[in-house]
Every structure is written in structure tokens, then in C-alpha cells.
C-alpha positions as CSV (number, residue, x, y, z in Angstrom):
1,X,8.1,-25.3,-16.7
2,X,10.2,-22.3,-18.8
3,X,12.3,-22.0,-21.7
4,X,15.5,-23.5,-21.0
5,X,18.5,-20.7,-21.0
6,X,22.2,-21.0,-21.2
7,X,23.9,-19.4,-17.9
8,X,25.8,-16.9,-20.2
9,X,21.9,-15.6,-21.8
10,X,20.5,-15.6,-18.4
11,X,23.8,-12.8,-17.0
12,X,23.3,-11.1,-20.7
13,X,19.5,-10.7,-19.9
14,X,19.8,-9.9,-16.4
15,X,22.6,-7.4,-17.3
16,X,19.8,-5.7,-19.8
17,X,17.2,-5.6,-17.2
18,X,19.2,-4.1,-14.3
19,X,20.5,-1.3,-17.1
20,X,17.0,-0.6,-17.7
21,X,15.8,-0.9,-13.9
22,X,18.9,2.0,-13.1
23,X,17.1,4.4,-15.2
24,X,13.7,4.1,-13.2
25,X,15.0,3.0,-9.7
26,X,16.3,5.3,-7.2
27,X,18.3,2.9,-5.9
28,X,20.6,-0.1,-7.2
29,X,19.5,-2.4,-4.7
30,X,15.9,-1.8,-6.3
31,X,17.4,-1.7,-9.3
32,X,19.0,-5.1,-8.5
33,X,15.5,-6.6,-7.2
34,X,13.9,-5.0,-10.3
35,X,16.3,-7.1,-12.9
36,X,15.7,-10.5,-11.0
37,X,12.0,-10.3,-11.0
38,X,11.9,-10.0,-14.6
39,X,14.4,-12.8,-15.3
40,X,11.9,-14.7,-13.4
41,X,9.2,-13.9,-15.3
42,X,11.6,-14.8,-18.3
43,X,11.7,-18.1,-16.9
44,X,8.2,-18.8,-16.3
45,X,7.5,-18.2,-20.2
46,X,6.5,-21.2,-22.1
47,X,8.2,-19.4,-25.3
48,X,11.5,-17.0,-25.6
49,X,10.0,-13.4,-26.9
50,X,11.0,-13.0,-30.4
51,X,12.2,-9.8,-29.3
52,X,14.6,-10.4,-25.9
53,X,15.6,-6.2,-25.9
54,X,11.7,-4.7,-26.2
55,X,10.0,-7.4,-24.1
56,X,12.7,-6.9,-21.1
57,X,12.2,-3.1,-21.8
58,X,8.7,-3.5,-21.1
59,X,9.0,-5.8,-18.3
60,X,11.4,-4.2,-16.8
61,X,9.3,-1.1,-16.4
62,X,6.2,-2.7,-15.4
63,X,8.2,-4.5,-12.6
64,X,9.6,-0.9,-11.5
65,X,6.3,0.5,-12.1
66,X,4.9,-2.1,-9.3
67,X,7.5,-1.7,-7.0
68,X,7.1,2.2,-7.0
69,X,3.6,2.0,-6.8
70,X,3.6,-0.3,-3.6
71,X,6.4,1.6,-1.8
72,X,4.4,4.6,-2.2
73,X,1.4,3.2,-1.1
74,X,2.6,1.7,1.7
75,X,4.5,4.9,2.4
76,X,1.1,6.6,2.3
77,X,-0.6,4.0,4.5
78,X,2.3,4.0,7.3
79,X,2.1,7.8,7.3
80,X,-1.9,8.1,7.9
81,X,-1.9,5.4,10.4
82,X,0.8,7.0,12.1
83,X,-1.0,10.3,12.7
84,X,-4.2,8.6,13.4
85,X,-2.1,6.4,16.3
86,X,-0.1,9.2,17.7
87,X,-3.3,11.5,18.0
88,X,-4.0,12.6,21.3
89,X,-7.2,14.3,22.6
90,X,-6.5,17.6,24.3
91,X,-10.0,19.2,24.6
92,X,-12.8,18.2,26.5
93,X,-14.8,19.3,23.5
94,X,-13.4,17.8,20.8
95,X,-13.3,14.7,22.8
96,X,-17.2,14.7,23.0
97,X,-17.4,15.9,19.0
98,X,-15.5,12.6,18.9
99,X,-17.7,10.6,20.5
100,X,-20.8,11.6,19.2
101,X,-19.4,10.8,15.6
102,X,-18.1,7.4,16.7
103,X,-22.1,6.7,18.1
104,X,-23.2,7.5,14.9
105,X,-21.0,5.0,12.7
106,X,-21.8,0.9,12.6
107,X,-20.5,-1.2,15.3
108,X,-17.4,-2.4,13.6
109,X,-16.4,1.0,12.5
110,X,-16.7,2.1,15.9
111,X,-14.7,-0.7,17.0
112,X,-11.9,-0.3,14.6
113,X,-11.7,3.5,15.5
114,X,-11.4,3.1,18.7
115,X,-8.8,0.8,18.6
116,X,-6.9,3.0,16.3
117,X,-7.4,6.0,18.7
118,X,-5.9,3.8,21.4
119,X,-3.0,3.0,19.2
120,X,-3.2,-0.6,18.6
121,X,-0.8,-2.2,16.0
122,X,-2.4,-3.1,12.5
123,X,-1.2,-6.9,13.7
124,X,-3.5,-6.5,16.6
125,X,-6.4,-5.1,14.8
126,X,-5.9,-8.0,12.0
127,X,-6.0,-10.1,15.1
128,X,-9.2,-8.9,15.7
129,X,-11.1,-8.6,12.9
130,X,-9.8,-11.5,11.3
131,X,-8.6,-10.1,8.3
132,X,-5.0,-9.6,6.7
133,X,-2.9,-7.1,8.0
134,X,-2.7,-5.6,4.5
135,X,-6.2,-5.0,4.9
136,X,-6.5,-2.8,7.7
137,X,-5.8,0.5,6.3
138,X,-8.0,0.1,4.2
139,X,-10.6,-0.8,6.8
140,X,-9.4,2.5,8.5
141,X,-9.3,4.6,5.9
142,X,-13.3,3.8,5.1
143,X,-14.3,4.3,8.8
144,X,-12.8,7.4,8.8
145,X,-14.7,8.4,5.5
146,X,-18.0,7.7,7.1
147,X,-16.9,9.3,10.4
148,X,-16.3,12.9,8.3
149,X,-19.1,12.4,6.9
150,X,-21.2,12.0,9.9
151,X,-18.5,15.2,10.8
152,X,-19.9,17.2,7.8
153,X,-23.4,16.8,8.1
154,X,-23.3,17.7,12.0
155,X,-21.5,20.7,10.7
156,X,-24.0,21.6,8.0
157,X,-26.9,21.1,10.6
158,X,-25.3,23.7,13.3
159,X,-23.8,26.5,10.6
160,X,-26.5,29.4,10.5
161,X,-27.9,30.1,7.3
């Protein structure tokens, strides 16, 4: 599969990558995590790099690049669907504004905002729409686009001039 490596160059290497994962982790464990995924990729080369310090360098940071990128996303995602789920409608108003919107948006969006609004998991609306649970932020997030918008132009329409 790989390049074959002694046991004493794979704890060298690994040592290299975790010193250069502690400068862009916040936290050893990640740090830790960061240093073994790019052993593994060291592995799954067909050819040693010619240069085993700049190509862990590299990897190294891409790897902790990645991992930062999809803790903050997800982050992100858990924190807007959070605040969409614990929403609660307190005026009679707003709770017709609401409505109105949701009329104006394609079936499924309507669907999938309404079961956020309710507070159903993202395993339940997965379930649902038959999709991965990864997915359904971003399902979410674009129904709640289209919903502003609709918001917007409603707004436009009754502002005086």
C-alpha cells in the first residue's frame, strides 16, 4: 500500500508532526489527533518525500487547517440551529408575519421550517427528508435565505415612500 517505515522513523516523524501541530492547535489532544492524521497520510504515499521536515510542515498545517475549519463550522451550524430551535413566538403579530412568509416559500422549505420552529432534531429532519444529517443546516440555512427574502420584499412593499 505505503512506503514501508522503521518503528523508530514512524515516533521521529510523529514527534515532528505533533511539534508542529502544538504551534497551531489550541489543544494537545488536537495536537495529538493532528500528528497521527499526517503520519497516516505518510503511510498512504507510494514514495517517502525527498524532504520528510517541509512535507510534514505542510501537512501538518493543512491537517490543522481542516480540523479548525470544521470545528468552527460546526460550531457555527450548532449555534444557528440552536437559536432557530429555542425560538419562541410571543406575538400574535409576528406569529402571522410568520406565517405569511412560510406560505410564500416552496413546500419543502415550508416543511423544513416548520419543523425547525417546532424544534425537531437534525436526526429527525434527516429522517425526513432523506438526506444526511450533515446536510441539514445547510438545508436550513437556504430556507431561511428565501424566507428574508420573501421578509424584505414584504417590507419594501409596505415602507411609504
Amino acid at each position: 500500500m505505503g512506503t514501508a517505515f522503521s518503528p523508530e522513523q514512524l515516533e521521529q516523524y510523529f514527534s515532528l508532526a505533533r511539534r508542529f501541530a502544538s504551534r497551531w492547535c489550541a489543544h494537545s489532544a488536537d495536537a495529538e489527533d493532528a500528528a497521527q492524521e499526517a503520519v497516516l497520510r505518510l503511510l498512504r504515499q507510494h514514495e517517502g518525500p525527498r524532504d520528510p521536515i517541509a512535507w510534514f510542515y505542510v501537512v501538518t498545517r493543512r491537517v490543522c487547517n481542516e480540523m479548525r475549519l470544521r470545528t468552527a463550522t460546526r460550531r457555527d451550524a450548532e449555534q444557528a440551529y440552536g437559536t432557530s430551535a429555542g425560538m419562541q413566538v410571543q406575538s400574535g403579530e409576528l406569529l402571522l408575519e410568520v406565517k405569511n412568509v412560510l406560505r410564500q416559500l416552496p413546500a419543502r422549505d415550508q416543511r423544513l421550517l416548520e419543523l425547525v420552529l417546532q424544534g425537531a432534531s437534525s436526526r429527525e429532519i434527516a429522517l425526513l427528508f432523506d438526506c444526511n444529517i450533515r446536510d441539514v443546516g445547510q438545508l436550513v440555512t437556504r430556507a431561511r435565505r428565501k424566507a428574508r427574502t420573501i421578509r424584505d420584499r414584504r417590507s419594501r412593499k409596505r415602507a411609504p415612500s
